[in-house]
TORKOL-4160 file (C-alpha; in steps of 0.2 Angstrom, whole numbers, padded with zeros to 4 digits, m for minus):
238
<pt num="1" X="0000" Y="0000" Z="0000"/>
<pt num="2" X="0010" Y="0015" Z="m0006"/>
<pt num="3" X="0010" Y="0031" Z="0006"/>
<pt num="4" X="0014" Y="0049" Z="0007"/>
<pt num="5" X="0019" Y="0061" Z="0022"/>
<pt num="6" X="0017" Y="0080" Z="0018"/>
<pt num="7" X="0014" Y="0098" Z="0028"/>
<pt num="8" X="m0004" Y="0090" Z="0027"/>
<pt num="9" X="m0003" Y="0074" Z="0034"/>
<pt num="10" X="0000" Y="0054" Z="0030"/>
<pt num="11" X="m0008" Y="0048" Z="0016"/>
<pt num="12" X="m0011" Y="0031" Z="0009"/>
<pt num="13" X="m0016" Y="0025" Z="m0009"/>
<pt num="14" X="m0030" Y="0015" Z="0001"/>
<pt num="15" X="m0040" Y="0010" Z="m0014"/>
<pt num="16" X="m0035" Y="0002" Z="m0031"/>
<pt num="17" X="m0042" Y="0008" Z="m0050"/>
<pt num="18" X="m0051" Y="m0007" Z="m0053"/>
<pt num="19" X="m0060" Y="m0006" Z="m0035"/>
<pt num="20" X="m0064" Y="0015" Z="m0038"/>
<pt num="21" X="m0072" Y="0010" Z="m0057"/>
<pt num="22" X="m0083" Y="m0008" Z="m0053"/>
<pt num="23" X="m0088" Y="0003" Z="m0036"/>
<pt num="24" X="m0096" Y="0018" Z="m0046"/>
<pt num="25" X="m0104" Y="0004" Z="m0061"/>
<pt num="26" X="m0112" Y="m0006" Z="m0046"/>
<pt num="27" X="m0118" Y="0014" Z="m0039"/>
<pt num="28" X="m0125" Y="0016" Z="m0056"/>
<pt num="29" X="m0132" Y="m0002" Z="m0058"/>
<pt num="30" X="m0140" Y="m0004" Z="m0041"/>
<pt num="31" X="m0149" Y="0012" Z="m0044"/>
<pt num="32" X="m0157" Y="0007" Z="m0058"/>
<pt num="33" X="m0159" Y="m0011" Z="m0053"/>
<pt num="34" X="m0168" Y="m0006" Z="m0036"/>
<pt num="35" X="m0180" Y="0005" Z="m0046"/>
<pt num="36" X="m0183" Y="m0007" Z="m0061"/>
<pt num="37" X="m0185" Y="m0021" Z="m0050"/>
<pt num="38" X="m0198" Y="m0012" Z="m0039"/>
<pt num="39" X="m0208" Y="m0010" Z="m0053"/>
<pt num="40" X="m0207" Y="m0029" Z="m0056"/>
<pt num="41" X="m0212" Y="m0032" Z="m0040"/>
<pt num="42" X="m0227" Y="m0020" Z="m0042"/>
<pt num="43" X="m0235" Y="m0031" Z="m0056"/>
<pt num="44" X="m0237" Y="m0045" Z="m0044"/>
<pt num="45" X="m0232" Y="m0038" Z="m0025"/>
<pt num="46" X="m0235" Y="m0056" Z="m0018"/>
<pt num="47" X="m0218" Y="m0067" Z="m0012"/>
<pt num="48" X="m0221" Y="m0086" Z="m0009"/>
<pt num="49" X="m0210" Y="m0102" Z="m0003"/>
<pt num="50" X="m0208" Y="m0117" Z="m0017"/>
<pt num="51" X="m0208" Y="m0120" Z="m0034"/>
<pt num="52" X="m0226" Y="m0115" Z="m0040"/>
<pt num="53" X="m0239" Y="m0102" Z="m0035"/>
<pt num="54" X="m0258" Y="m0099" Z="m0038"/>
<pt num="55" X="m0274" Y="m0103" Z="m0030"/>
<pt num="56" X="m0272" Y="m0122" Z="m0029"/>
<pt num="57" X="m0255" Y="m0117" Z="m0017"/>
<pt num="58" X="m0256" Y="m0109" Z="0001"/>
<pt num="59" X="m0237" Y="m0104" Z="0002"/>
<pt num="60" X="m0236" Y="m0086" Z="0002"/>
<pt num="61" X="m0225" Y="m0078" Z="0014"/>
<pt num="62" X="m0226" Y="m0059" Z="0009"/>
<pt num="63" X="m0240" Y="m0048" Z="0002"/>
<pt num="64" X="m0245" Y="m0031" Z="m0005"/>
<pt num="65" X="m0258" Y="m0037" Z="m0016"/>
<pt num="66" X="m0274" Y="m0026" Z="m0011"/>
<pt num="67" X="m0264" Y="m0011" Z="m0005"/>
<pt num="68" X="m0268" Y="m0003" Z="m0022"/>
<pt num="69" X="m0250" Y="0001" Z="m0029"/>
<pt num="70" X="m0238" Y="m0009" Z="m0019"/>
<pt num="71" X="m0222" Y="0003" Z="m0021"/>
<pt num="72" X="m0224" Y="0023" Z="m0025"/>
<pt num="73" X="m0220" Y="0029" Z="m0042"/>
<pt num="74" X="m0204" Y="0038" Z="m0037"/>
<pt num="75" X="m0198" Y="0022" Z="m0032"/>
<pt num="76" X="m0202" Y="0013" Z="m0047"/>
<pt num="77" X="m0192" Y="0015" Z="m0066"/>
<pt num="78" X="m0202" Y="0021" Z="m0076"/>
<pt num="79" X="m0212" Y="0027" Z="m0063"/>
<pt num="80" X="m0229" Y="0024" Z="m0071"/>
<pt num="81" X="m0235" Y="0007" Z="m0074"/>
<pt num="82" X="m0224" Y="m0002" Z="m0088"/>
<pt num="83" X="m0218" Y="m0021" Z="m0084"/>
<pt num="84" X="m0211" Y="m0022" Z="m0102"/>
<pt num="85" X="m0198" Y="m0008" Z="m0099"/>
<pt num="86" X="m0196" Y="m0012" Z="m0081"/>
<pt num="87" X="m0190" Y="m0029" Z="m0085"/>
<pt num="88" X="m0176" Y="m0024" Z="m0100"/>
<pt num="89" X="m0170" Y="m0011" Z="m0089"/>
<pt num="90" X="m0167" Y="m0024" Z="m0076"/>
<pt num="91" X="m0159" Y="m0036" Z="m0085"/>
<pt num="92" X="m0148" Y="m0024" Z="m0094"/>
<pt num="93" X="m0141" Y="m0016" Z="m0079"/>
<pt num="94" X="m0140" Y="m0034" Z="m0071"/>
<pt num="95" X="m0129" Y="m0040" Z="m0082"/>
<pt num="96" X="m0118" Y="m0023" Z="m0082"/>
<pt num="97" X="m0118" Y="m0028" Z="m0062"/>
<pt num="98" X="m0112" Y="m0046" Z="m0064"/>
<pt num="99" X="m0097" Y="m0040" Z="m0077"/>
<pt num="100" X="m0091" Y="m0027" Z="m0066"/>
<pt num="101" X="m0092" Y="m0040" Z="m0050"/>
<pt num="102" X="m0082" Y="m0052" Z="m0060"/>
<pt num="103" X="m0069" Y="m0036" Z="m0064"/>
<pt num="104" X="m0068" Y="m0032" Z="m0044"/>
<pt num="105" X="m0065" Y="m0051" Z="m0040"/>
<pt num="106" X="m0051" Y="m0053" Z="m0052"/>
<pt num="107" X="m0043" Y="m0037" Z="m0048"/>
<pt num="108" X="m0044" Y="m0040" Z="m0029"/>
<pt num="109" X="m0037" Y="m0056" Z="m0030"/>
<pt num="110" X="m0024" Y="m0049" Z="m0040"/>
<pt num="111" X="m0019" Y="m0034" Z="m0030"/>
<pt num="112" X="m0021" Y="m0044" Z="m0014"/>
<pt num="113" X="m0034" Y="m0031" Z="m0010"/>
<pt num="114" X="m0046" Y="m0048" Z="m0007"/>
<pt num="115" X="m0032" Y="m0055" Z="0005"/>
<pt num="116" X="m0026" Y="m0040" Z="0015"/>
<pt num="117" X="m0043" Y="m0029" Z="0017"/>
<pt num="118" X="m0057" Y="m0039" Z="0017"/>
<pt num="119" X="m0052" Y="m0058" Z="0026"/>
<pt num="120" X="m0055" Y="m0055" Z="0043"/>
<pt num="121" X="m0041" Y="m0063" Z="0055"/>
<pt num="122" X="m0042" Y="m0069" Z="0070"/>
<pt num="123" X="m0036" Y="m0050" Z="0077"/>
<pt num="124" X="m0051" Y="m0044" Z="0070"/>
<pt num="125" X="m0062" Y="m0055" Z="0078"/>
<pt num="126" X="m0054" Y="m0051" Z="0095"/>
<pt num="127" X="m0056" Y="m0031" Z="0092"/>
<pt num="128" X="m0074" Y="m0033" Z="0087"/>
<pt num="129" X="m0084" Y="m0030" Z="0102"/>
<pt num="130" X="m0074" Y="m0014" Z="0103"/>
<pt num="131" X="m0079" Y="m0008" Z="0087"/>
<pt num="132" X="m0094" Y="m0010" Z="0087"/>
<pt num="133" X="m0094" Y="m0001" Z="0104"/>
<pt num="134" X="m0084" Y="0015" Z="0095"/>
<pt num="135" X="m0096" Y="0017" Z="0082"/>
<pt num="136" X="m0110" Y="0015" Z="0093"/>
<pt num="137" X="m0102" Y="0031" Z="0099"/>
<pt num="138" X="m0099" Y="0040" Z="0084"/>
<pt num="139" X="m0078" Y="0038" Z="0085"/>
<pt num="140" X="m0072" Y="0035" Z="0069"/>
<pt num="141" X="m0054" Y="0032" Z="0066"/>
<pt num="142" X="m0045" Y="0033" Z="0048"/>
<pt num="143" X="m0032" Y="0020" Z="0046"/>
<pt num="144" X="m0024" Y="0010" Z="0032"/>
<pt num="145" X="m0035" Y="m0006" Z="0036"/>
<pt num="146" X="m0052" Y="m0007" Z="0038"/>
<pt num="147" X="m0058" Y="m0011" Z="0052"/>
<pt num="148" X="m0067" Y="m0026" Z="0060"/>
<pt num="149" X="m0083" Y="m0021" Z="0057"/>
<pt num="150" X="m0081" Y="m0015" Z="0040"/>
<pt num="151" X="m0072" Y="m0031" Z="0037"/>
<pt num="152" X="m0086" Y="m0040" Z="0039"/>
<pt num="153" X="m0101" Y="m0029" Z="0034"/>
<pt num="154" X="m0092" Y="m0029" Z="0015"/>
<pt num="155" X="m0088" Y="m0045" Z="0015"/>
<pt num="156" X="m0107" Y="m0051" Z="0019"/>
<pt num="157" X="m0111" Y="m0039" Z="0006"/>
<pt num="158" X="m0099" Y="m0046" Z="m0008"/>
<pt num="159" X="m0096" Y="m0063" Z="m0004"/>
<pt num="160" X="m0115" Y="m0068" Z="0003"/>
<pt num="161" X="m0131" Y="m0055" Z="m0004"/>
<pt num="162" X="m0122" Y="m0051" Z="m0021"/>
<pt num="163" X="m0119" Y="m0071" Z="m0026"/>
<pt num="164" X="m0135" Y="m0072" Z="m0020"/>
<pt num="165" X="m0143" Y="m0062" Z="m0031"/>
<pt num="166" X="m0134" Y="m0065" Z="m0044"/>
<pt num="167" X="m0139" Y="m0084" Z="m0042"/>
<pt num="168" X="m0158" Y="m0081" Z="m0038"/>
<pt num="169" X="m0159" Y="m0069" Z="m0054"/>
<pt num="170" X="m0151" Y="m0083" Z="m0063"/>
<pt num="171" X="m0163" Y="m0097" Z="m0056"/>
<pt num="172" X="m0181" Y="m0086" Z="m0063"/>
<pt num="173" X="m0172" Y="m0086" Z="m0080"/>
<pt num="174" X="m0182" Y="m0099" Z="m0091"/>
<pt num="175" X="m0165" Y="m0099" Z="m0103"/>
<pt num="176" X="m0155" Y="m0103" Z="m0087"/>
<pt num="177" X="m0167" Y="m0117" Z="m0081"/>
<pt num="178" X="m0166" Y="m0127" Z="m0097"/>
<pt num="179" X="m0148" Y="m0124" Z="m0096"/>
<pt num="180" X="m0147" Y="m0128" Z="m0077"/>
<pt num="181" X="m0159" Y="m0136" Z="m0072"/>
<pt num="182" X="m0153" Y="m0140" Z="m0057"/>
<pt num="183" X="m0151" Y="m0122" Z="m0050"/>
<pt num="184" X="m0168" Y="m0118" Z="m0046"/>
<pt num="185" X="m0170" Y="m0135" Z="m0036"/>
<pt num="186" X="m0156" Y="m0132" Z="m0025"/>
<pt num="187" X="m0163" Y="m0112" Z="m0020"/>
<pt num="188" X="m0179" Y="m0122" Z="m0015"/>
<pt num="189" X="m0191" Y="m0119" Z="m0029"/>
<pt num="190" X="m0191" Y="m0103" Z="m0042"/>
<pt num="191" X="m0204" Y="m0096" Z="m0030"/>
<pt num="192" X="m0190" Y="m0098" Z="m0017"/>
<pt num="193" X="m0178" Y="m0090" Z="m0029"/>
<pt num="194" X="m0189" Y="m0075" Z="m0032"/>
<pt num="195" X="m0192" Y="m0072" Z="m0011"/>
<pt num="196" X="m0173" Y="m0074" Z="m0009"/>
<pt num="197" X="m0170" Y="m0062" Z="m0020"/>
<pt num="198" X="m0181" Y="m0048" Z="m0015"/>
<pt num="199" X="m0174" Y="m0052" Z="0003"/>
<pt num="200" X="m0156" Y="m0050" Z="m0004"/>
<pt num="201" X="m0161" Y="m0034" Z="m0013"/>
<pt num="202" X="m0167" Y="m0025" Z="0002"/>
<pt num="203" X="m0153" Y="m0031" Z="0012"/>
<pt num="204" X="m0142" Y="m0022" Z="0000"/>
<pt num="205" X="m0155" Y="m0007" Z="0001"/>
<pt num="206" X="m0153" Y="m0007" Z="0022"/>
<pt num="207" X="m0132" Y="m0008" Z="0021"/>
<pt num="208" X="m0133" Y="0005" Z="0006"/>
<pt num="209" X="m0141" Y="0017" Z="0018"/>
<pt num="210" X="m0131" Y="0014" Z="0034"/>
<pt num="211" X="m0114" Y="0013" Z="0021"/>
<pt num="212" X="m0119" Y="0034" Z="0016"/>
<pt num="213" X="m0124" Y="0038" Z="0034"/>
<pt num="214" X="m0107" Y="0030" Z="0041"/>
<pt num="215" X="m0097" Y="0039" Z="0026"/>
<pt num="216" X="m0107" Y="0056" Z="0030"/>
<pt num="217" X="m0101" Y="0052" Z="0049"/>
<pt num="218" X="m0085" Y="0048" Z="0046"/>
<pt num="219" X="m0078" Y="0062" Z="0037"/>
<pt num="220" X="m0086" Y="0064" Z="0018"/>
<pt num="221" X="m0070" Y="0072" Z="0012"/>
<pt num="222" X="m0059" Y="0060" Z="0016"/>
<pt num="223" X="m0070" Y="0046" Z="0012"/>
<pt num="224" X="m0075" Y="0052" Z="m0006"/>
<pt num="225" X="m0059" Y="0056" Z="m0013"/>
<pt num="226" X="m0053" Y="0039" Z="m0006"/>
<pt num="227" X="m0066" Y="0032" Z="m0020"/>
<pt num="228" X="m0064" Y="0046" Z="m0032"/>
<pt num="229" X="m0043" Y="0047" Z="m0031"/>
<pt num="230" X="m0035" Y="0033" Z="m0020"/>
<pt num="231" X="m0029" Y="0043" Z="m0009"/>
<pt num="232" X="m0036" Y="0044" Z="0009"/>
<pt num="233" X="m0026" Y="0054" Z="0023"/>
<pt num="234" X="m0024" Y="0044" Z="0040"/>
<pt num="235" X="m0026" Y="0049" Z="0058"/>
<pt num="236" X="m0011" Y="0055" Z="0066"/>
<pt num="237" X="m0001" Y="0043" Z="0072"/>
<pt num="238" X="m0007" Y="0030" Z="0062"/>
């Protein structure tokens, strides 16, 4: 990790090209993926367990239907009624997500930014409690490494709810079915897959929210041209 001292302070080139680039394209992607997949959801606001659904089946576990129009309009792209262009919105930017995932995972194995910033280690798991209890208070500290709590907040984020929707989204896919048959079946059904992947969706929606409130928290400046340029300037002493 390369590092700087000036009049100003100590600086670290903390993040990488490749991980600056794919995090703007999943910015991009996710906005209009949320959107386009809220108005998805709106033409049938009803989630269920299992392979089939209809009125021979009792296995809904989540509705909206009757609420008049599940998600508002602002929430929705296009925000009037249109499945059609909902859907080719969604798939577009879907695959435009899963290319610049793939990107990120090459280039973090490469740079080592996989090994070094993301695997927690046992050190981390031992600091942890302590974390949490410093931004419980609102301390933030600026460091070459992420902390524990980062750690592991983006690490359920990359390695658990983005494979996970990238597999449930797959498993809906008539043209994957008859390829892969077999991926459906082991999410529990293509009603399962559906329910797993608006569950992942909003999960990403919640860390999304609590990411921009920490970075607002923690310093904007510092945090943004981190993403924007690299460089991110550490606490004293660090």
């Amino acid at each position: 990790m390369t590092a700087i001292t000036d009049k100003r302070g100590r600086w670290v080139k903390r993040q990488t090209r490749t991980t600056r680039i794919t995090h703007w394209i999943w910015a991009l992607s996710v906005f209009f993926l949320m959107g386009s997949g809220a108005q998805i959801f709106n033409a049938h606001p009803v989630l269920y367990f299992g392979d089939q659904s209809g009125f021979g089946f009792d296995n809904t576990v989540f509705s909206l239907a009757g609420e008049g129009r599940a998600l508002p309009g602002w929430a929705t792209i296009p925000s009037g009624v249109d499945l059609a262009t909902g859907r080719v919105v969604h798939f577009f930017f879907a695959w435009v997500f899963v290319v610049a995932f793939l990107v990120w995972c090459v280039g973090a194995v490469a740079s080592g930014h996989m090994w070094h910033d993301l695997m927690p280690r046992r050190a981390d798991l031992r600091s942890l409690a302590g974390d949490i209890r410093q931004h419980a208070q609102l301390r933030f500290h600026h460091r070459r490494r992420y902390g524990p709590l980062q750690k592991l907040s983006y690490g359920a984020v990359l390695f658990g709810l983005f494979p996970l929707i990238v597999a449930t989204g797959l498993a809906m896919s008539p043209a994957m079915n008859a390829a892969f048959p077999w991926l459906p079946e082991i999410l529990g059904g293509r009603q399962t897959a559906r329910t797993l992947h608006f569950a992942a969706a909003t999960g990403v929606v919640l860390f999304i929210l609590v990411h921009v409130v920490m970075v607002l928290l923690a310093g904007p400046v510092n945090e943004m041209r981190s993403m924007l340029t690299g460089w991110y300037k550490l606490d004293e002493g660090e």
